[in-house]
N, C-alpha and C positions, 0 to 999 in steps of 0.2 A: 504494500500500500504506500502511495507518495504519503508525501509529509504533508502535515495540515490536512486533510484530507477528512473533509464534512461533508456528509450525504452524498459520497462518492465523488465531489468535483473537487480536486487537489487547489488551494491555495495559492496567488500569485498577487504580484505587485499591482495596485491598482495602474500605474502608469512606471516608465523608466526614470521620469522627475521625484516622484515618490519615494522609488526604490533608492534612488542619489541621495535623497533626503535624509533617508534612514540610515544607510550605511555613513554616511558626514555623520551624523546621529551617532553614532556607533563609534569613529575613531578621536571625535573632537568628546575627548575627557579629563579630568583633572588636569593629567600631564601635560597636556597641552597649554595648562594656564599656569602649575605653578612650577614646573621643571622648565620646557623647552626655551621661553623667551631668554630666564638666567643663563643657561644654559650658552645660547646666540654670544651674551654679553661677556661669559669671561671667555668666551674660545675664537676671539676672533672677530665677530662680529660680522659684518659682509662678509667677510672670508671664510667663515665656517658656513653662511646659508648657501655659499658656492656650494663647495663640497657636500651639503646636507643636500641640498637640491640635485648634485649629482647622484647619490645616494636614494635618493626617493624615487629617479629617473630611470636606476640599472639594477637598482636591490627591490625596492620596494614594490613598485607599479605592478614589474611581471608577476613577484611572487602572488600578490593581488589577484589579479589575471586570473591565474591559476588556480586560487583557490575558487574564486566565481565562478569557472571554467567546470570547475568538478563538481562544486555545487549545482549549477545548471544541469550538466552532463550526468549526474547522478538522479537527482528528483529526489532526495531522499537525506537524512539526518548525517552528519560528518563521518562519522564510523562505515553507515551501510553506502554510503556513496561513494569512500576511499575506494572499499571493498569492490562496488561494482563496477567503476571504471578504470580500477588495477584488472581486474575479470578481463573486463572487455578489451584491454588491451594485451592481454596475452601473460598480465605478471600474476603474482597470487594473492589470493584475498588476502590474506595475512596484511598486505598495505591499510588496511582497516584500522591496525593501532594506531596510524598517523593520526585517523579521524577521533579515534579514543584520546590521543594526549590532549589533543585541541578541544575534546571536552571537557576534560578533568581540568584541563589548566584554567577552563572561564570560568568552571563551577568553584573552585576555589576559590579562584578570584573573585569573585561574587560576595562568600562571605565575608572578606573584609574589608571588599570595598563599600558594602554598605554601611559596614562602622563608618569608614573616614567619611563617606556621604552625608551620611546622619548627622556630622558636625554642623556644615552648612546649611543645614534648616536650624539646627540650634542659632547659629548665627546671624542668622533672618532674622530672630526673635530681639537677639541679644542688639543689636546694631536698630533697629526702630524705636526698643529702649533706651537708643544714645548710649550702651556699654554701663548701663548702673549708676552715669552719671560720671562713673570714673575719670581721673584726670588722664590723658593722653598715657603719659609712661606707664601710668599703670593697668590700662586696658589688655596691656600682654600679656601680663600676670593672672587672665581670668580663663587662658586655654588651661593655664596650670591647675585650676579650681576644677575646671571639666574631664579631664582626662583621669584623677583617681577617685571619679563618682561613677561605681559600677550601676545604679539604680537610672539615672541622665545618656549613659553612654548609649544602655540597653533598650531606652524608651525612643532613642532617636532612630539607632539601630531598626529597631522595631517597625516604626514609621516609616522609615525608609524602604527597606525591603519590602512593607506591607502595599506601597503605592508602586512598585514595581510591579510586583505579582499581579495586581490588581489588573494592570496594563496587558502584562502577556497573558492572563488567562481567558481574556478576550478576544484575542485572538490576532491573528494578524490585519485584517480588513478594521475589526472592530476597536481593536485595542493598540498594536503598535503605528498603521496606519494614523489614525487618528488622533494617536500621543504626537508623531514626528512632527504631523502636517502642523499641529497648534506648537510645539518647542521649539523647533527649530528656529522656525522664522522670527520667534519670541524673544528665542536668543540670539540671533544674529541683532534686533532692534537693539536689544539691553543693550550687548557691546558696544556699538554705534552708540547709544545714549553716553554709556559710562566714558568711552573715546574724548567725546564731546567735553564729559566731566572733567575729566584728566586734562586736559588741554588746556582749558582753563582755567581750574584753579592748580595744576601742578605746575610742573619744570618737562615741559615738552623739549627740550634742545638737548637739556641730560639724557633723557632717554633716548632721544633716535641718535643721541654720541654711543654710546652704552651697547646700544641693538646691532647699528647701522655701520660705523664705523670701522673699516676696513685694514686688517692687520695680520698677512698670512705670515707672519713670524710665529704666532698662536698656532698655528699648523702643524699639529706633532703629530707621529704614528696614532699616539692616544685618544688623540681628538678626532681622527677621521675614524676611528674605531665606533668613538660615540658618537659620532654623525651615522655613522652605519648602524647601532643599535637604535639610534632616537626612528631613523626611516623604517626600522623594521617593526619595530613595535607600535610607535605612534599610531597608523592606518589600521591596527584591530588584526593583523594575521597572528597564523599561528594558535588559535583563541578554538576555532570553530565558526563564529559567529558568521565572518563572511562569508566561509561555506554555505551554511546555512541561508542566511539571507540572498546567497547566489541561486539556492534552489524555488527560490521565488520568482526569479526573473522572468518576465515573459521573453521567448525565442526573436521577437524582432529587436529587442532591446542589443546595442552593442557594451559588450564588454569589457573593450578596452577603453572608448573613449567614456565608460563610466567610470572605472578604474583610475584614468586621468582627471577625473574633473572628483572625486573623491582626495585621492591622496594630495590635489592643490589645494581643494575646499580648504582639508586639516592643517596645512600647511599655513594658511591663511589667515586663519583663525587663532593660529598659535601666536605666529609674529604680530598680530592685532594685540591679543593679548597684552603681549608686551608696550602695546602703546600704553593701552589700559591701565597696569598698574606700575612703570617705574614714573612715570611722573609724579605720580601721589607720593613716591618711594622717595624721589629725590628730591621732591620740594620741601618733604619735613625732616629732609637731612638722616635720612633712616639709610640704615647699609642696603644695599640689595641679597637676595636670597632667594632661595629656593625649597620647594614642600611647601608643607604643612606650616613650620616657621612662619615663612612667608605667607600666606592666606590669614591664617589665626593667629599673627602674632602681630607683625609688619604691619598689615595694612591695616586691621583693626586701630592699631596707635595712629595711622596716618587719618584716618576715617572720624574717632575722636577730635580731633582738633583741627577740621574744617568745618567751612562751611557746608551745612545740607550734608552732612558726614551721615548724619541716622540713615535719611531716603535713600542716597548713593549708597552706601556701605550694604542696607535692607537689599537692593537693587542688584548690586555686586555679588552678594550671595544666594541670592535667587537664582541668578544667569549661572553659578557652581551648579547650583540645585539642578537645574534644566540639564547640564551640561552632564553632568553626575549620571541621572537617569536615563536619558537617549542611549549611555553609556550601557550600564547596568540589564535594560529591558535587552538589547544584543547578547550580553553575555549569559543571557539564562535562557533565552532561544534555546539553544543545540540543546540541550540536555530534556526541555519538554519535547522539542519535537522530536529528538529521539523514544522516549515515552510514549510517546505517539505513536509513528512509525511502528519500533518495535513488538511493542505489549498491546497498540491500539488502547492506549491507555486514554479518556478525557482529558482533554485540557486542563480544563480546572482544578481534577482529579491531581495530577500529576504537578500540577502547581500547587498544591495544599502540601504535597507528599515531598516534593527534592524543597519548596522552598523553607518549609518547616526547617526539614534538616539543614539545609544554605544555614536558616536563622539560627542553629542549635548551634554548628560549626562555627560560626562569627560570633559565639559569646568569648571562643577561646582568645579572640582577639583583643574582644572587650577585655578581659579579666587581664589581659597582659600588658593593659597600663595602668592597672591597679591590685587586683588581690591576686592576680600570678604574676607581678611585674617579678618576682626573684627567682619565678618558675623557670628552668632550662632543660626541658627534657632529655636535650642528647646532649649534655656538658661532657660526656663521656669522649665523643668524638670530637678532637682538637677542632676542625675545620667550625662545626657547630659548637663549640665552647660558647658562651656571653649570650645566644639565642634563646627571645624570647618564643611563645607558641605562636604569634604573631611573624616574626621576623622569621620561624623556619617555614611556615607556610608560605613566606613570600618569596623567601630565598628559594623552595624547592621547585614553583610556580615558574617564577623569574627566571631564574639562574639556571636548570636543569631539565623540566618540562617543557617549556615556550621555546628553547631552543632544537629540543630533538625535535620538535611537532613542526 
């Protein structure tokens, strides 16, 4: 049975602008807003978006391609589609575990990205309250108040995942369709607004010095390294999700000029970004950074002490929120519609069932910036010494999973 597959007629994109939608949807997440712009800034700046733009041009795109390619060509969940179009080309089903890592790797992913997502609605809240009133310095001091409150962590958590779910167990037409069509465009406005914001009440000349400015002395082995990781991962391969989302496509749709106007979209989005918050960054004379730092610490202090800081700062973490989700609803795809597929399992069914467990598995994460922050389960093995349950899920995700897939 294809995937999605309701009252016998298999599931497809309602249009190829749509389906562009959703997968933009899909690569433009966190990393994009609080890694890659820093990232631009200490390596170079033009000279590393060369290189990374090459990278996205010879690494990324095709692998892209390809995964859509097999999603298309398969009709069916990552695993059963590896399997059928290794079949059909003469190699052996065993190719299937490719599409197994690239589920295990989103499904993990999933559980802790919906912690660090759940911050960003907290910070909605926190940021319309003006930060408690708090003075500027000390608005950074209040991620410290949030991260060892397991009862706050687990409640955002919660919410988070719960408006995910919500989204895919409606379906593709009903549910992600109709999530893309209304966030996307939502968020591309915020940006554009927040741009706006930055520009004029920040240090816009710092930042496109910072972004923009051109310095291939920065140019080491190292940096084109992470130029080749940031193109690899930023566009969502390796995950499932494309796959996936490829087997939606309708046959007139082209694949690579989706491909292209995808991993530009993310690209675009990301150096936006960067207009977005080093002005804020450099006009309150705050260092520039990256993560989490950066989002909940950085810019909250710079958000405090402007002007219309509450609305913007409320506005800025909403456009996370949006950003977060689009994210999110992709990476839990493959594993329902596997579900699906497989077991002919319901939707919703199978959304109550892996997302529960998703929920159960993202407490480990929760509890490892508070009552298992001393927790290290494999302190035994040098490599994993100092790791928290949090850090080895990512590490193993990251670093060992997402590369073999």
């Amino acid at each position: 049975m294809a995937i999605g597959s309701t009252g016998g007629n298999a599931q497809s994109w309602s249009s190829g602008f749509t389906f562009v939608l959703a997968a933009v949807g899909a690569a433009v997440g966190l990393g994009n807003i609080w890694k890659f712009p820093y990232v631009v800034g200490v390596s170079g700046g033009g000279a590393f978006i060369i290189v990374y733009l090459l990278c996205v041009a010879f690494v990324a795109i095709p692998i892209l391609i390809g995964e859509l390619l097999i999603g298309r060509r398969g009709n069916h969940s990552p695993p059963i589609a590896m399997g059928d179009v290794a079949e059909g080309s003469g190699l052996s089903r065993n190719w299937s575990i490719v599409g197994w890592m690239g589920l295990i790797v989103g499904y993990f992913i999933a559980t802790y990205y919906s912690v660090i997502a759940g911050w960003t609605l907290a910070y909605i809240f926190k940021a319309l309250a003006g930060f408690g009133g708090a003075a500027p310095l000390e608005v950074a001091s209040q991620f410290d108040t949030l991260l060892p409150d397991p009862l706050k962590m687990t409640l955002w958590h919660t919410v988070f995942i719960v408006i995910a779910l919500f989204i895919v167990a409606r379906g593709l037409e009903g549910g992600i369709e109709k999530a893309v069509k209304f966030l996307m465009p939502a968020l591309f406005v915020m940006l554009l607004i927040m741009i706006g914001y930055a520009m004029v009440e920040g240090n816009p000349q710092a930042a496109i010095t910072f972004l923009f400015s051109t310095d291939f002395s920065k140019i080491t082995p190292n940096v084109v390294l992470t130029a080749v990781g940031q193109a690899f991962f930023s566009i969502g391969v390796a995950m499932g999700l494309m796959m996936v989302y490829g087997a939606y496509v309708p046959k007139s749709v082209s694949l690579t000029k989706s491909a292209i106007i995808i991993a530009s979209a993310d690209t675009l989005v990301a150096l936006l970004a960067g207009l977005m918050i080093f002005p804020l960054v450099f006009s309150n004379g705050l260092d520039p950074a990256e993560g989490p730092g950066l989002i909940f610490r950085t810019l909250p202090t710079a958000f405090a002490g402007m002007q219309g800081g509450a609305i913007f700062g409320a506005l800025f973490f909403l456009l996370l929120a949006f950003a977060a989700i689009t994210s999110i609803i992709a990476i839990i795809e493959p594993i329902i519609a596997y579900a699906e597929d497989k077991w002919e399992m319901p939707r919703r069914n199978a959304c109550i069932i892996f997302g529960s467990l998703a929920w159960l598995i993202g407490l480990a994460t929760v509890f490892s910036f508070n009552a298992w922050a001393d927790v290290e389960p494999l302190a035994f093995i040098s490599l994993l010494d100092g790791k928290t349950m949090f850090e080895l899920i990512d590490y193993f995700t990251a670093n060992l999973l997402m590369p073999l897939g």
